[in-house]
Rosetta silent file (secondary structure, phi, psi, omega in degrees, C-alpha in Angstrom):
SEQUENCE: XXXXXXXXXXXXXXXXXXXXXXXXXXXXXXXXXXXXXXXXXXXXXXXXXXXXXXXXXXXXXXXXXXXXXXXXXXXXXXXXXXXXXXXXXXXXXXXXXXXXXXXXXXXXXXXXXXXXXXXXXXXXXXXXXXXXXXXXXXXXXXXXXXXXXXXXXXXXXXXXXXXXXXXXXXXXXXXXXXXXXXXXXXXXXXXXXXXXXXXXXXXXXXXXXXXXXXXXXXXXXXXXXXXXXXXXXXXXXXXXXXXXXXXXXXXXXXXXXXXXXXXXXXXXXXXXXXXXXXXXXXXXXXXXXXXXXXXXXXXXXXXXXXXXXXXXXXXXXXX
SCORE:     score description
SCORE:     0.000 S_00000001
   1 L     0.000  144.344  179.563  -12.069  -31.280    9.093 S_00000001
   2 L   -88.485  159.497 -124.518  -10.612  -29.865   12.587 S_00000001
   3 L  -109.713  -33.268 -166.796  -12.720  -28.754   15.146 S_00000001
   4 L   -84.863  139.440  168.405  -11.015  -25.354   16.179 S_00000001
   5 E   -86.802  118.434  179.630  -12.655  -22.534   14.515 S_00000001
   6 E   -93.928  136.988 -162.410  -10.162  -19.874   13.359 S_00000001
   7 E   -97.194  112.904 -167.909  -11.464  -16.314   14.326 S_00000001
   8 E   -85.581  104.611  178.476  -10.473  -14.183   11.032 S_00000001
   9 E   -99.711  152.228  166.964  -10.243  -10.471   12.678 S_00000001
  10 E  -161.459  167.804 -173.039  -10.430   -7.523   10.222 S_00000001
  11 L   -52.962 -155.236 -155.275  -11.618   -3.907    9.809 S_00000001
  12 L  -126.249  -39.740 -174.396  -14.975   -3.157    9.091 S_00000001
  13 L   -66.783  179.609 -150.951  -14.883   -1.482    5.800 S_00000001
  14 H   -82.698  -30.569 -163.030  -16.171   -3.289    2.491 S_00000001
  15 H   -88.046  -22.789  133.629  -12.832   -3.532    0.996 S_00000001
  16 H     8.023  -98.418  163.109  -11.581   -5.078    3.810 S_00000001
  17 H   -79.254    0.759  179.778  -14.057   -7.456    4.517 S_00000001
  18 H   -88.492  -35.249  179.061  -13.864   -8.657    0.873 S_00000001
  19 H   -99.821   15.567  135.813  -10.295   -9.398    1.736 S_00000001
  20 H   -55.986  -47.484  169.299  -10.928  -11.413    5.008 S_00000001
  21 H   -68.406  -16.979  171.035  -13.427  -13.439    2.922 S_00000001
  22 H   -76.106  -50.730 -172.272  -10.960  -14.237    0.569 S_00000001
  23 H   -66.758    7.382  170.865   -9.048  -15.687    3.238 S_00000001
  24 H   -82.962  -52.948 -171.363  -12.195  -17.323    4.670 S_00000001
  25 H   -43.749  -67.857 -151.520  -12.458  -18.900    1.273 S_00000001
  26 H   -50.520  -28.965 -172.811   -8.997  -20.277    0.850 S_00000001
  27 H   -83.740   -8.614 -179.777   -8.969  -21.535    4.341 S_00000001
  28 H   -77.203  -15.064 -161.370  -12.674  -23.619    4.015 S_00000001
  29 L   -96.483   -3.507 -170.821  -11.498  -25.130    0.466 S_00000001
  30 L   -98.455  -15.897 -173.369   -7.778  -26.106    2.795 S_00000001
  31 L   103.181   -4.059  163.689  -10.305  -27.866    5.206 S_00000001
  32 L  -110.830 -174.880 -162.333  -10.852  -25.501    7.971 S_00000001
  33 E  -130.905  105.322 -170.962  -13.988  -23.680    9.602 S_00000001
  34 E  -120.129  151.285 -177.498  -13.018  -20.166    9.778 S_00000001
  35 E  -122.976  165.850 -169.101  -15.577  -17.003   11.234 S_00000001
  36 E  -120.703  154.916 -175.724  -15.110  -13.177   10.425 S_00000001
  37 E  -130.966   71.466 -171.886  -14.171  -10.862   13.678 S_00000001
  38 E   -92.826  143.611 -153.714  -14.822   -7.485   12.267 S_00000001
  39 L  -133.014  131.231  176.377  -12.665   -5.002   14.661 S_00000001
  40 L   -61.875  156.800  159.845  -12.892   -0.731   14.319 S_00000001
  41 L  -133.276  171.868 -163.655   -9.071    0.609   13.613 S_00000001
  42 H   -78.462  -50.339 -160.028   -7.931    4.197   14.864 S_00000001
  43 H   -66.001  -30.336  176.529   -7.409    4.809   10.966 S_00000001
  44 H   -75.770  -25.062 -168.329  -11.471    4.203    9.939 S_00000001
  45 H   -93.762  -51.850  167.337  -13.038    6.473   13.159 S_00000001
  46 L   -82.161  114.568  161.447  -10.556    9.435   12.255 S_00000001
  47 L  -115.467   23.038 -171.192  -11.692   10.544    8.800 S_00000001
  48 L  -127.424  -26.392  163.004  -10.365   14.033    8.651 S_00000001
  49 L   -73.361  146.255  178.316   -6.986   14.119    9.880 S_00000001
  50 L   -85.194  133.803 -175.178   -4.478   13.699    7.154 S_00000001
  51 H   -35.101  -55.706 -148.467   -2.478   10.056    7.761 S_00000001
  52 H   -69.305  -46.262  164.724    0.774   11.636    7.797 S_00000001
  53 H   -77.987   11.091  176.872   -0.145   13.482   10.647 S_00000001
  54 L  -126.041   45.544 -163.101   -1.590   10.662   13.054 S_00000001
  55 L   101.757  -94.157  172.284    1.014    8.529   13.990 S_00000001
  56 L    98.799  -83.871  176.210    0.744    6.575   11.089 S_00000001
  57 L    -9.870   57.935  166.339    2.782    3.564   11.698 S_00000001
  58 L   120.972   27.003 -169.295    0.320    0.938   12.158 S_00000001
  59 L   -71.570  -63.500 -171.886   -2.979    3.373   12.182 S_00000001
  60 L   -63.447  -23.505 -164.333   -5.058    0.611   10.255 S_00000001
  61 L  -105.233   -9.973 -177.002   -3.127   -2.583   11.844 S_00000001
  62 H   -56.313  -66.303 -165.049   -3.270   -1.699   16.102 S_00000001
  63 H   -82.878   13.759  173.860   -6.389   -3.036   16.951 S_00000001
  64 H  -100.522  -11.555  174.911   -6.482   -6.153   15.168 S_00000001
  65 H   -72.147  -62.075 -169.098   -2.612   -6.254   16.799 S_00000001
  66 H   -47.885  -67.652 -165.297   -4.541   -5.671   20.400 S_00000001
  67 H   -49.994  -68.972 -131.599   -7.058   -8.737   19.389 S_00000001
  68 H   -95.153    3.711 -177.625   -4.821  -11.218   18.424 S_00000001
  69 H   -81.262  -21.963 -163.622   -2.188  -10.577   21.135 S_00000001
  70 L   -90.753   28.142  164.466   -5.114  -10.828   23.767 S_00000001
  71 L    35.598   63.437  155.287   -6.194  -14.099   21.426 S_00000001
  72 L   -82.094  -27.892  178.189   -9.617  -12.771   20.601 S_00000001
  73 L  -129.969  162.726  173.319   -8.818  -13.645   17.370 S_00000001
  74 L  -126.566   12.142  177.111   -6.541  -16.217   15.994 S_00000001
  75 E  -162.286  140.555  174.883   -5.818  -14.242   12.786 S_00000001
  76 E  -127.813  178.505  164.178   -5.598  -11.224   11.100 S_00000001
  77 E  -113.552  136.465  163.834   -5.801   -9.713    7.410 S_00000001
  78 E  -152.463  167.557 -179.065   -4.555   -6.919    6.415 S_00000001
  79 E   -90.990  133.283 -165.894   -3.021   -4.844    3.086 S_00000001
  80 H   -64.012  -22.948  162.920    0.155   -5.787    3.401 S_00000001
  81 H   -30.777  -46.466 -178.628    0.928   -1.967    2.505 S_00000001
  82 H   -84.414   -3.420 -174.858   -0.645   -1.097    6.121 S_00000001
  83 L   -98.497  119.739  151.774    1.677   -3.465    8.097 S_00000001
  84 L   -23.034  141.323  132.439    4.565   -1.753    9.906 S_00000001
  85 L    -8.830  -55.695  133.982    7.976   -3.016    8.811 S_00000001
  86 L  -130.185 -171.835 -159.869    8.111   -4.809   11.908 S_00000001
  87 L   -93.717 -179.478  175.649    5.666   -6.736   13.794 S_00000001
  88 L   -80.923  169.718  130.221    4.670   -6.390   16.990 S_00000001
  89 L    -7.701   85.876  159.417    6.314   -8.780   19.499 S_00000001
  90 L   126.849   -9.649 -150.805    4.714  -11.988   19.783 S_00000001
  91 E  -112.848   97.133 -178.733    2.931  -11.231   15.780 S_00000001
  92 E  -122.658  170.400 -176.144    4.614  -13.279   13.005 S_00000001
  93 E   -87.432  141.258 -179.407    3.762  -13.387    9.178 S_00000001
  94 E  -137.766   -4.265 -173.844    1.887  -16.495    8.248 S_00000001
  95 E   165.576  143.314  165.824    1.079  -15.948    4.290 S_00000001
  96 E  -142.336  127.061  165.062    0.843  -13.392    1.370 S_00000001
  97 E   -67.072  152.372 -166.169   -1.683  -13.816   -0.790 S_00000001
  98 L  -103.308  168.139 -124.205   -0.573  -13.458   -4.209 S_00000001
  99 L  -107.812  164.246 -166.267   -0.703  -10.210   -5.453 S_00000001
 100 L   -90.298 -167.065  170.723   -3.183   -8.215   -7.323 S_00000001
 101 L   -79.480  126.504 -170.996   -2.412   -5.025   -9.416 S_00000001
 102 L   -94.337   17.208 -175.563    0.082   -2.716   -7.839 S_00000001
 103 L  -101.528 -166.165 -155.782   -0.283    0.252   -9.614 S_00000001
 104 E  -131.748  166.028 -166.823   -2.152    3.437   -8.589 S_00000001
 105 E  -159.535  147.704 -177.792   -4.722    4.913  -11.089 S_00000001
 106 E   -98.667  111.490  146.460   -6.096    8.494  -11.542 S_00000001
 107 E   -92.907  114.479 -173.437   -9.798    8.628  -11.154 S_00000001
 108 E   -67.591  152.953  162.040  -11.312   11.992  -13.141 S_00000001
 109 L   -99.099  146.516  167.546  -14.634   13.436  -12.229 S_00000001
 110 L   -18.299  123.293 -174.174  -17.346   12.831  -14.326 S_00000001
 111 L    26.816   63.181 -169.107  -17.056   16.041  -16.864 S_00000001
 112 L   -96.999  121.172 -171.706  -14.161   17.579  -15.568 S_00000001
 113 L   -79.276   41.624 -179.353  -13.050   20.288  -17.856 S_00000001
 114 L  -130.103   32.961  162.153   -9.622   18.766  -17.655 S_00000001
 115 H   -58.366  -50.779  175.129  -10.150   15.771  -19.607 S_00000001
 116 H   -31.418  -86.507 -144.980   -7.726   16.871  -22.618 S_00000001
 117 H   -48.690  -42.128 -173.096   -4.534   17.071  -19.424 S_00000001
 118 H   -70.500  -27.737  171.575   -5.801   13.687  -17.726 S_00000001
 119 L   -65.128  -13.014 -166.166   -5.870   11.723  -21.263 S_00000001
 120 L  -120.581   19.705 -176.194   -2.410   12.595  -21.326 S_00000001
 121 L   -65.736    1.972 -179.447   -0.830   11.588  -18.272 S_00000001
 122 L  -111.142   11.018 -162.167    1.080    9.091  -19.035 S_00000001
 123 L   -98.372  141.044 -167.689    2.649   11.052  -22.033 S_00000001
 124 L   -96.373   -2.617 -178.395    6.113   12.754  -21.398 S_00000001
 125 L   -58.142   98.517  169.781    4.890   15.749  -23.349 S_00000001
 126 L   -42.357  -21.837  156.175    6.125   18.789  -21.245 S_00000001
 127 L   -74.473   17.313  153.995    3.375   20.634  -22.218 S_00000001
 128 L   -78.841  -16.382 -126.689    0.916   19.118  -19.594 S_00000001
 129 L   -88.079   -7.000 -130.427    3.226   19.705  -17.106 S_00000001
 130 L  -129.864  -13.993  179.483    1.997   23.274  -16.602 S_00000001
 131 L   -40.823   94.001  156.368   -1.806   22.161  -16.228 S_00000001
 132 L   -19.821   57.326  173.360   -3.340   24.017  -12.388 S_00000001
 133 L   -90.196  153.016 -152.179   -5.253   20.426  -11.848 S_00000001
 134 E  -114.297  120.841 -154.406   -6.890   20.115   -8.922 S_00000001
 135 E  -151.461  125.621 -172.132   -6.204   16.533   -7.676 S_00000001
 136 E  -112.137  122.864  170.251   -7.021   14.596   -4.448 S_00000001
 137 L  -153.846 -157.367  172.139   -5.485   12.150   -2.012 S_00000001
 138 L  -147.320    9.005  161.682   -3.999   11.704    1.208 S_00000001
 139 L   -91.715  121.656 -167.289   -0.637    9.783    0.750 S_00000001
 140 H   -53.256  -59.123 -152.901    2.525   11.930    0.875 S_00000001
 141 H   -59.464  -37.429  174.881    3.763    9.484   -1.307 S_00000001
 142 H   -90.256   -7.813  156.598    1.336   10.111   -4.340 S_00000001
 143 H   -52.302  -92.181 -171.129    1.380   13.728   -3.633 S_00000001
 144 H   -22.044  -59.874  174.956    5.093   14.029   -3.710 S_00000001
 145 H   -56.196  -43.270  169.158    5.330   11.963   -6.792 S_00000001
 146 H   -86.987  -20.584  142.057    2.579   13.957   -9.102 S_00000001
 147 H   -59.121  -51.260  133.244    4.009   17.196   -7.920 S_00000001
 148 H    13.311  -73.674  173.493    7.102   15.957   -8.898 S_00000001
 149 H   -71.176  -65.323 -174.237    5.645   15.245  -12.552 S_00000001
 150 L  -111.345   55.277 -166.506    2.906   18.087  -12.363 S_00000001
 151 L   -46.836  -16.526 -176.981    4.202   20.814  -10.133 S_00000001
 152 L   -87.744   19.629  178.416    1.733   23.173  -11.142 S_00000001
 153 L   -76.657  174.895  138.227   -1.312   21.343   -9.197 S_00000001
 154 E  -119.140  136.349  172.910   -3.045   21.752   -6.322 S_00000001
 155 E  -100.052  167.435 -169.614   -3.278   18.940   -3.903 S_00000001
 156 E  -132.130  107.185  178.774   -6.478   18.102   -1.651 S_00000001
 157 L  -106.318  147.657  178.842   -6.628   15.803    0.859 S_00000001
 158 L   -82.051  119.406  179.676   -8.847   12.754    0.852 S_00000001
 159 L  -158.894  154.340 -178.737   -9.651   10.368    3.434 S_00000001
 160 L   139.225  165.385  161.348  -12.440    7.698    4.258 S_00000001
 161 L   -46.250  154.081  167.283  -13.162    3.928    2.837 S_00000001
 162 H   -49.781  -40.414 -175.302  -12.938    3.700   -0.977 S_00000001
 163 H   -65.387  -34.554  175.883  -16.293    4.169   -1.419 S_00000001
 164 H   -62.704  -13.811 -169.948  -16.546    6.787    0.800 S_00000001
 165 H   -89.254  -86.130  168.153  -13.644    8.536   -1.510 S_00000001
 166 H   -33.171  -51.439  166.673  -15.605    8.100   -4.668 S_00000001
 167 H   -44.680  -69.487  176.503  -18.408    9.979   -3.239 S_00000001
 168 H   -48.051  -20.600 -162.128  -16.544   12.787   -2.130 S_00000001
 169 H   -58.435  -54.936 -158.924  -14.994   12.961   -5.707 S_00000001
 170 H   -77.617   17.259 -174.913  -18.320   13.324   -7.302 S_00000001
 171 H   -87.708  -45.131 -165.314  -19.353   15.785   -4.753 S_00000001
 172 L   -82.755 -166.304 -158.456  -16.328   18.079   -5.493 S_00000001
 173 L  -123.517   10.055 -179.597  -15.024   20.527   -7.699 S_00000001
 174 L   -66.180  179.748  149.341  -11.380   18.507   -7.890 S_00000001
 175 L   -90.603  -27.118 -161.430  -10.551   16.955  -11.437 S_00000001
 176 E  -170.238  144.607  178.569   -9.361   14.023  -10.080 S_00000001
 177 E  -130.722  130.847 -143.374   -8.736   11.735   -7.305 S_00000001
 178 E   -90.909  153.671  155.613   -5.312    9.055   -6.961 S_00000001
 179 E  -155.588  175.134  179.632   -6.559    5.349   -5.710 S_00000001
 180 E  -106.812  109.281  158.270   -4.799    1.797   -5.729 S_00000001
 181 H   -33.730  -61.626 -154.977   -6.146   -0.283   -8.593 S_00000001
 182 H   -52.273  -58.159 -164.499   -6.159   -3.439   -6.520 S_00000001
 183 H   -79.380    4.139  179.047   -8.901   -1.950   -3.776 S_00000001
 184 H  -119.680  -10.344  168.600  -11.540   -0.430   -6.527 S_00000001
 185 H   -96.516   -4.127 -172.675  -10.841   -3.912   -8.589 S_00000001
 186 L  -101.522  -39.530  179.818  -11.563   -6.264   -5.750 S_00000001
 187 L  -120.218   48.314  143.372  -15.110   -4.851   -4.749 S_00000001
 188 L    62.521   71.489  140.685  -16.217   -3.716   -8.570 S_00000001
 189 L  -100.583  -20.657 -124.340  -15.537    0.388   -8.014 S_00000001
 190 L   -99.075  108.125  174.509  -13.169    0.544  -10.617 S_00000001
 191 L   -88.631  166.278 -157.472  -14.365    2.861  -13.300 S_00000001
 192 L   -89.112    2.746 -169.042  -14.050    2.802  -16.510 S_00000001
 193 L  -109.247   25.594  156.025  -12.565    5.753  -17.544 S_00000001
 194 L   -28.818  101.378 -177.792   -9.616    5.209  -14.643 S_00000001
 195 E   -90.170  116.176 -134.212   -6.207    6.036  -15.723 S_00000001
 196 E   -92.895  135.940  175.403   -3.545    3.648  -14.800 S_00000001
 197 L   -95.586   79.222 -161.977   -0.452    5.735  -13.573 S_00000001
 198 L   -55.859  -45.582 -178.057    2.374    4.023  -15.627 S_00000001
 199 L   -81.635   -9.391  169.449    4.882    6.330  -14.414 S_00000001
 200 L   -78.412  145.744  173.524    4.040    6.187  -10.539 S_00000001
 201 L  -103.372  157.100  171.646    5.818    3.478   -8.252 S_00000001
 202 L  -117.747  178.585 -154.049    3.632    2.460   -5.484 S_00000001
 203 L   -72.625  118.061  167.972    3.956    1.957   -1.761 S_00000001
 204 L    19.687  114.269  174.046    5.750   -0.899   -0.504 S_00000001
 205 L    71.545    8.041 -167.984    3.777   -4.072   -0.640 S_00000001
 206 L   -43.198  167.584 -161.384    0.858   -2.258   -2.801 S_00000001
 207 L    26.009    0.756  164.364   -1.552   -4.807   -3.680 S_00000001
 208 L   -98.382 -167.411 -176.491   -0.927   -7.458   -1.755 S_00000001
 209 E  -143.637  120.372 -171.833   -2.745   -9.117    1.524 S_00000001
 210 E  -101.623  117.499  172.821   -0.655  -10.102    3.989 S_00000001
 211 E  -106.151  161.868 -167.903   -2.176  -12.707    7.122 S_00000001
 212 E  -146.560  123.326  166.517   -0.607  -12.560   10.493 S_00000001
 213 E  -117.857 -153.255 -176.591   -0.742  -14.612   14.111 S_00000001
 214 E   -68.339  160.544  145.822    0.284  -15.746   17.354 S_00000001
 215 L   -85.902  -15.148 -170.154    4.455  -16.620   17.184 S_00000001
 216 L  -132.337   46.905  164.523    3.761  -19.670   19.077 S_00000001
 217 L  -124.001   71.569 -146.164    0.485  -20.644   17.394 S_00000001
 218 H   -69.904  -33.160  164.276    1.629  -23.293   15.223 S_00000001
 219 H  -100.902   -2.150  150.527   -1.720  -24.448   13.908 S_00000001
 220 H   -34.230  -75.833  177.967   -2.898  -21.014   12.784 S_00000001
 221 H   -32.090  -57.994 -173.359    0.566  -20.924   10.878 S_00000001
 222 H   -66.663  -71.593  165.700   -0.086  -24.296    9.038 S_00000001
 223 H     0.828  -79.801 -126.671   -3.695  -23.333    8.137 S_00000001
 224 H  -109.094   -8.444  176.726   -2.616  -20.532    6.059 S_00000001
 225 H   -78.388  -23.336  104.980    0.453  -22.133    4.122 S_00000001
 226 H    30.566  -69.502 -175.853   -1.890  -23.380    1.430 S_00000001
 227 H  -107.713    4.548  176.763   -2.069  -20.188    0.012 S_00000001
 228 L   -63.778  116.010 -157.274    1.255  -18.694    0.803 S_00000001
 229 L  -114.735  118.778 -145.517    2.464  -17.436   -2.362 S_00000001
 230 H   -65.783  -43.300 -143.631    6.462  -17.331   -2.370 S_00000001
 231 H   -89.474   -7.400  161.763    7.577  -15.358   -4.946 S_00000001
 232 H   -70.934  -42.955 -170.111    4.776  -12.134   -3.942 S_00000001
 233 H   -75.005  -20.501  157.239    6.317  -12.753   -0.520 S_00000001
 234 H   -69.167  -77.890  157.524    9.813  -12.239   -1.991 S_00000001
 235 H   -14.293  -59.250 -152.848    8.915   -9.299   -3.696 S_00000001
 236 H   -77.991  -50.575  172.655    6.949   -7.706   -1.127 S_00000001
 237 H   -63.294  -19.454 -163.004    9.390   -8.389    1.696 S_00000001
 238 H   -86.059  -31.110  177.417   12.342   -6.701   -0.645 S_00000001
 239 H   -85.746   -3.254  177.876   10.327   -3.627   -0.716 S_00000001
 240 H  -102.122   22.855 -163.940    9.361   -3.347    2.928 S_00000001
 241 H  -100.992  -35.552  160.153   13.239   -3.943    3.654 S_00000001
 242 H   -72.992  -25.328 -167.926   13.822   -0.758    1.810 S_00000001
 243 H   -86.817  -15.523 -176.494   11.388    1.059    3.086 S_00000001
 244 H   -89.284  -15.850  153.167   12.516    0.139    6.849 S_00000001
 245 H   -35.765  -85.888 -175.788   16.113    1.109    5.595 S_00000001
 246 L   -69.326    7.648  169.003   15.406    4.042    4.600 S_00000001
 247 L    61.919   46.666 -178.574   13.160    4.611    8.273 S_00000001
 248 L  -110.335  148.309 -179.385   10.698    5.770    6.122 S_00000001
 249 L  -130.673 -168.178 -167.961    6.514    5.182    7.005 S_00000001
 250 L   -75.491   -7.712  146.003    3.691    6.544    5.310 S_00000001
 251 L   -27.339  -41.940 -169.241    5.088    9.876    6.493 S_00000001
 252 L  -137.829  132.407 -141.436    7.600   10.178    4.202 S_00000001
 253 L   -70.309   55.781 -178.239    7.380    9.752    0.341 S_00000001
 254 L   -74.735  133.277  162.246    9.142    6.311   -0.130 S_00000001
 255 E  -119.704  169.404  171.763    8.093    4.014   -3.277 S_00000001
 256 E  -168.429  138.576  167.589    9.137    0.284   -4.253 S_00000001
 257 E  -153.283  102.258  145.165    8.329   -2.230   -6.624 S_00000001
 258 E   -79.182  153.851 -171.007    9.980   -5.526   -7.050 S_00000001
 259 E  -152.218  118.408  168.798    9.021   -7.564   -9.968 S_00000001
 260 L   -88.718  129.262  149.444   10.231  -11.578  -11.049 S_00000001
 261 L  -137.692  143.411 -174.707   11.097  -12.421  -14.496 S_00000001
 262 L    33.612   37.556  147.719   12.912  -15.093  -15.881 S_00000001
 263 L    81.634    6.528  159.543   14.491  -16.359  -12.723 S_00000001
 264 L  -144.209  112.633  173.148   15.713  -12.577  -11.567 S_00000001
 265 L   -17.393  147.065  156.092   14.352  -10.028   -9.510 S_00000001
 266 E  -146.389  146.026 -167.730   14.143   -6.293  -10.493 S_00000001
 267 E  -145.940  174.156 -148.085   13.313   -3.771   -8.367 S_00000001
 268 E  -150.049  133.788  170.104   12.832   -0.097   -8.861 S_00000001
 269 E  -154.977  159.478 -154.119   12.903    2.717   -5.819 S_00000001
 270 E  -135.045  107.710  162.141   11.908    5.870   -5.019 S_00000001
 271 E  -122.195 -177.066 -170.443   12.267    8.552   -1.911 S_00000001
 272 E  -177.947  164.090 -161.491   11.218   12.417   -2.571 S_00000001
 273 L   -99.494  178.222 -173.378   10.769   15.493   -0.558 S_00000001
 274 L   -66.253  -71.745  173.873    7.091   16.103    0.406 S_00000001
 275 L    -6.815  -58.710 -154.794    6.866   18.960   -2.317 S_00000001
 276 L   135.341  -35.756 -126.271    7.861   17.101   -5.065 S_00000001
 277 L   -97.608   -0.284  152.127   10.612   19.350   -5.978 S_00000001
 278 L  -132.389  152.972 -160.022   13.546   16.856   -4.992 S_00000001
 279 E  -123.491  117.676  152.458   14.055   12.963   -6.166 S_00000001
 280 E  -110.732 -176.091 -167.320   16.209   10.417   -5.566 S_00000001
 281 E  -174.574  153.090 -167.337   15.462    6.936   -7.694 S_00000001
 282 E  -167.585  107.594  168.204   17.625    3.453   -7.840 S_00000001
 283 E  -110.988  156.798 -173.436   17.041    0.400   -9.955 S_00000001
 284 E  -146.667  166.791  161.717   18.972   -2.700   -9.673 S_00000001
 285 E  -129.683  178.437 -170.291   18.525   -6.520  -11.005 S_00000001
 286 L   177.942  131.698  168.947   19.502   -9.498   -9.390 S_00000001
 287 L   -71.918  155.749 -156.288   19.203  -13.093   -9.687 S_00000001
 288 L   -52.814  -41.435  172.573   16.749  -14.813   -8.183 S_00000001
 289 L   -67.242  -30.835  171.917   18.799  -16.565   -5.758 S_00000001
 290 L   -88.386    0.065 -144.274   20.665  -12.866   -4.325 S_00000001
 291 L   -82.552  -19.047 -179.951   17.108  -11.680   -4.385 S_00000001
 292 L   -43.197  -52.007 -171.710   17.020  -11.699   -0.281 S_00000001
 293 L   -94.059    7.867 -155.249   18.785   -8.792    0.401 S_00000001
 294 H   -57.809  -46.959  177.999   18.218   -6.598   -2.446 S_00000001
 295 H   -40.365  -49.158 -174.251   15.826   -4.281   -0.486 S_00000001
 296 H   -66.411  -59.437 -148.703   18.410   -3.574    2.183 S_00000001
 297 H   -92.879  -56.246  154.806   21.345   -2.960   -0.302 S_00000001
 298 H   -21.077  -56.332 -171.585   18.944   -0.569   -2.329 S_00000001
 299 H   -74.689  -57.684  173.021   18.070    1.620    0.160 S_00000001
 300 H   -25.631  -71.871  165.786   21.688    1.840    1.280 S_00000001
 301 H   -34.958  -56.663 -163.593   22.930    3.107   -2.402 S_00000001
 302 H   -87.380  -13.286  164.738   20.174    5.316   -2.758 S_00000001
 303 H   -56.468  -31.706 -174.792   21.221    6.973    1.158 S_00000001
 304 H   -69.198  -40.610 -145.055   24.760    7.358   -0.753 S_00000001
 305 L  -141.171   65.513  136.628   23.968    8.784   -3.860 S_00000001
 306 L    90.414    3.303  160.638   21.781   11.545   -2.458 S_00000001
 307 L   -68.329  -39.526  153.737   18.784   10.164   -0.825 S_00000001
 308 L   -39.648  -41.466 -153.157   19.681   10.997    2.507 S_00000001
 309 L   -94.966  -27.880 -164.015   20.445   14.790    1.997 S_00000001
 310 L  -108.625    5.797  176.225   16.164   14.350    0.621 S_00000001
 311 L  -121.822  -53.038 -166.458   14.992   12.002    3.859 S_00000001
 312 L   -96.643    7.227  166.514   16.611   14.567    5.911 S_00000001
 313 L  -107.886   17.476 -178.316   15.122   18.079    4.295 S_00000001
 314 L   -75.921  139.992  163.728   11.988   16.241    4.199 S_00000001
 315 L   -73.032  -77.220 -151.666    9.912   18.465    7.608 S_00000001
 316 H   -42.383  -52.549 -172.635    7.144   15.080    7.474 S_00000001
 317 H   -46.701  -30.256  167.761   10.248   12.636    7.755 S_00000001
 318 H   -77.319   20.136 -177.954   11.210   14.424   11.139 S_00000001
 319 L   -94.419    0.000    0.000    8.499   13.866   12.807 S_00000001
């Protein structure tokens, strides 16, 4: 086994630290002796500003960026969702983990007298459409997108660890609050009467876990290829290639999902105004082998054919 101990850093909350121990795992069963470095981020200490308003770009990923450039750490974890587009200088991609469920799910509260409208959300029936539901998150993106679908809402915003989320739900008077399956299925939140949002795309890279190092730290790098899982890493990269296209952050309501079958890529995209109340939307296929650029050529298409004239009446995108 080798001798250097790799210093895993990651935030502090549970969901988090569940996914720094999975990378703790994979690297002790690979043969190395790895420690957890749990590090505050700007995004856990502010829990009341709405993201979209704080920067954004890297709110959850700075100070574990700070650690490893000043090699406090010799790794970091993070949802790959939360990683800027590009790295910092000096920061390279070393593995994506392969990926968990990327869709987004409505949780209702407990005897909400809007069960009837929430059983039916994935139903095309126009007559939900008209439901007042009172529904909480703090991503532009799932905002945009259910006002989009249910214009007649009110939105809320939400912020805090999941758990911290859940609480507030069952404190409040909402019906419902938006979350990413993947982070309420990896540390056992996930309730059961969750509703999987068939018709939502999610953010760029949703459900996966992306690790990151030094550029010149070459046995970090090797460590972690063991679990580097290619075709999540294909995927993942084609949707943050669109999303860096279109110069869109968590600011502005961009979605993506690539997905392999049978040896070709398909990928599915999304921008919208913050409202809701305009869309643009662009699917393509590709073989497996073209699959590199697909992200890039997407976003392009969908700037042509009217996503541009909707990234530039968005007010959050100018900011």
């Amino acid at each position: 086994m080798p001798e250097k101990i790799l210093r895993i850093g990651t935030r502090e909350s549970q969901l988090a630290l569940w996914q720094a121990n999975k990378v703790k795992d994979l690297l002790e069963k690979a043969g190395y002796a790895p420690e957890l470095v749990p590090i505050k981020s700007e995004g856990d200490i502010n829990l009341t500003t709405p993201l979209y308003e704080m920067g954004v770009q890297g709110i959850f990923t700075r100070s574990l960026d700070i650690a490893l450039l000043e090699k406090r750490i010799d790794l970091a974890v993070h949802s790959q969702k939360d990683v800027p587009t590009r790295l910092p200088a000096g920061i390279v991609q070393t593995a994506v983990l392969e990926r968990a469920s990327y869709k987004d799910v409505l949780v209702p509260k407990q005897d909400t007298d809007a069960i009837p409208f929430l059983e039916q959300l994935n139903n095309e029936d126009e007559a939900f459409t008209s439901f007042p539901a009172v529904i909480a998150t703090s991503s532009i993106r799932r905002r945009a997108q259910w006002l989009h679908r249910y214009p007649q809402s009110t939105m809320e915003n939400l912020r805090g660890n999941v758990n911290t989320r859940l609480k507030k739900l069952a404190e409040s008077q909402w019906h419902g609050a938006i979350f990413a399956a993947a982070g309420l299925q990896r540390i056992g939140v996930l309730p059961d009467n969750a509703i999987e949002l068939d018709w939502m795309l999610p953010a760029p890279a949703q459900g996966a876990i992306v690790v990151v190092c030094g550029e010149n730290d070459a046995f970090t790098y090797e460590a972690c290829q063991s679990f580097h899982h290619l075709h999540t890493a294909l995927c993942t990269q084609a949707e943050k290639d669109f999303l860096r296209t279109l110069m869109g952050g968590c600011s502005t309501p961009i979605s993506a999902l690539a997905q392999i079958n049978d040896q070709q890529l398909f990928f599915q995209g999304s921008i919208l105004t913050p409202d809701g109340k305009e869309k643009a939307v662009i699917e393509k296929t590709v073989p497996l082998e073209d699959a590199s650029t697909i992200g890039t050529i997407a976003a392009e298409e969908l700037l042509a054919n009217g996503g541009r004239a909707i990234a530039e009446a968005s007010d959050y995108g100018k900011k």
